[in-house]
Structures are given as structure tokens and as C-alpha cells.
C-alpha positions in Angstrom: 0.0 0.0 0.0 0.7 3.5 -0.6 2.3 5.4 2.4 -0.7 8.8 2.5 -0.3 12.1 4.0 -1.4 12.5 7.4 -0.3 16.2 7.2 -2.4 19.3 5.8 -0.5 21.2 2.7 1.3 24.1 3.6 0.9 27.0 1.6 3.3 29.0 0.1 2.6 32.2 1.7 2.6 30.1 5.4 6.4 29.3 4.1 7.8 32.5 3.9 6.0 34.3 5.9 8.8 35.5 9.1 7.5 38.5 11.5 7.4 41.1 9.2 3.8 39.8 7.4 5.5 39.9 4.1 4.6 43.8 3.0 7.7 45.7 2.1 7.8 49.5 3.6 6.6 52.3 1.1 10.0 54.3 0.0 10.5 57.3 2.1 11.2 59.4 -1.3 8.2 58.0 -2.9 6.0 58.9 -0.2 6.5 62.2 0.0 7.1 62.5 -3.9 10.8 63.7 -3.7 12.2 63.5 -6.8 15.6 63.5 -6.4 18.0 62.9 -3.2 20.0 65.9 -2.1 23.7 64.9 -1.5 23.6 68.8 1.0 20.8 66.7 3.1 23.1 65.3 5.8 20.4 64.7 8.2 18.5 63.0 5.5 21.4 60.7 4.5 22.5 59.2 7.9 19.3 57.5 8.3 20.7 55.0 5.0 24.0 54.4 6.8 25.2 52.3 9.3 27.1 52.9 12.6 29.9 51.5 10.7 29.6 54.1 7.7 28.3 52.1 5.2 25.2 52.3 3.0 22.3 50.6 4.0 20.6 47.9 1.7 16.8 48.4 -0.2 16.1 45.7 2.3 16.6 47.9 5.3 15.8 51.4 4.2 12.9 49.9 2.2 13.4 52.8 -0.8 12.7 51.8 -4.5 15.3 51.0 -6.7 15.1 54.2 -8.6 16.3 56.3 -5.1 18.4 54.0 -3.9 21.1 53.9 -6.2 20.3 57.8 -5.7 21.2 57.8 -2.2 24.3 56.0 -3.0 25.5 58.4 -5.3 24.1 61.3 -2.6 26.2 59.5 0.1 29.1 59.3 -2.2 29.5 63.0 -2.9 28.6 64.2 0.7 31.7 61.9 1.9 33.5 63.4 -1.1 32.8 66.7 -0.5 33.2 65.9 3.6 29.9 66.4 4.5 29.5 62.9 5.9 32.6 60.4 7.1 33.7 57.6 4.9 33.9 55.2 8.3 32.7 56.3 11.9 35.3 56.1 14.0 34.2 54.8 16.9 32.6 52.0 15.7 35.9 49.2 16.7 36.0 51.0 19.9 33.3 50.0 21.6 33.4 46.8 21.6 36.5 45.9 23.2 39.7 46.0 21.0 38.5 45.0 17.6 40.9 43.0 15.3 40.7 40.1 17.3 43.1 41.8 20.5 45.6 42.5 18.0 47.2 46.1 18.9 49.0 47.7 16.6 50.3 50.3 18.8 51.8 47.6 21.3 55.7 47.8 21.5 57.1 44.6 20.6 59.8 43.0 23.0 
């Protein structure tokens, strides 16, 4: 005999589910029908990067392809023009000594 399935089928949307419920976030441009990123906007740029200075993903800052890749250019010529760091630099220090308690400033014996 034929071995049958005791379980009920899962659906596809029960599968990928996770907490978020599956909507993505409206873009922050979009919504309030900006048309293009200001690099000058510092305040508006250091909510799309990390503690560590880089640029956050469309994942994170849930923008649409089209103002992403302009808040990477926007980032990219405010660090240029050094309105924003390239890397914080007290992102290593605060969490004990960083490259693995290698210090570079240790004399040698």
C-alpha cells in the first residue's frame, strides 16, 4: 500500500512568511514624492547608513530602486565633499579592542 499524508498542505505564503507579514515599507522618497536625493541633506542621508559608515541595503531602508542607487550616489559625494565620514570612528572601539586583541600600537619585545 501507498504510504498517505497525514499532514495538511502548507501554503506558500505560510512558508515565507517570518515576522514582518511579508509587506515591504513604502519608499521614504516615494511617499512624500521627492524626486531626487539631495547629496547637502546630511540629516537626510545618515538614516541610509550604518554605525559603521556604510550604505544601508533596499532591504533595510525599504526605498525603491530608482532612489536608492540615488542615495548611493548622494552618500558618495557628501563623503567626497566631507559632509558625511567615509567610516565612523568609533565603531571598533566600543566593543573591546576590535581585530581580534591585536594592537597595533603595542611595543614589541
Amino acid at each position: 500500500m501507498a504510504k498517505q499524508r497525514s499532514r495538511k498542505p502548507v501554503r506558500r505564503r505560510d512558508r515565507k512568511g517570518g515576522p514582518s507579514g511579508g509587506r515591504r515599507k513604502p519608499c521614504p522618497y516615494c511617499k512624500d514624492k521627492i524626486e531626487h536625493v539631495d547629496y547637502k541633506d546630511v540629516d537626510g542621508l545618515k538614516r541610509f547608513i550604518s554605525e559603521k559608515g556604510k550604505i544601508r541595503s533596499r532591504r533595510i531602508t525599504g526605498a525603491c530602486r530608482r532612489h536608492q542607487s540615488q542615495i548611493a550616489r548622494a552618500v558618495k559625494r557628501a563623503r567626497e565633499l566631507a559632509l558625511l565620514p567615509y567610516v565612523n570612528e568609533n565603531a571598533g572601539r566600543e566593543s573591546g579592542t576590535g581585530r581580534g586583541g591585536r594592537d597595533r600600537d603595542r611595543d614589541r619585545d
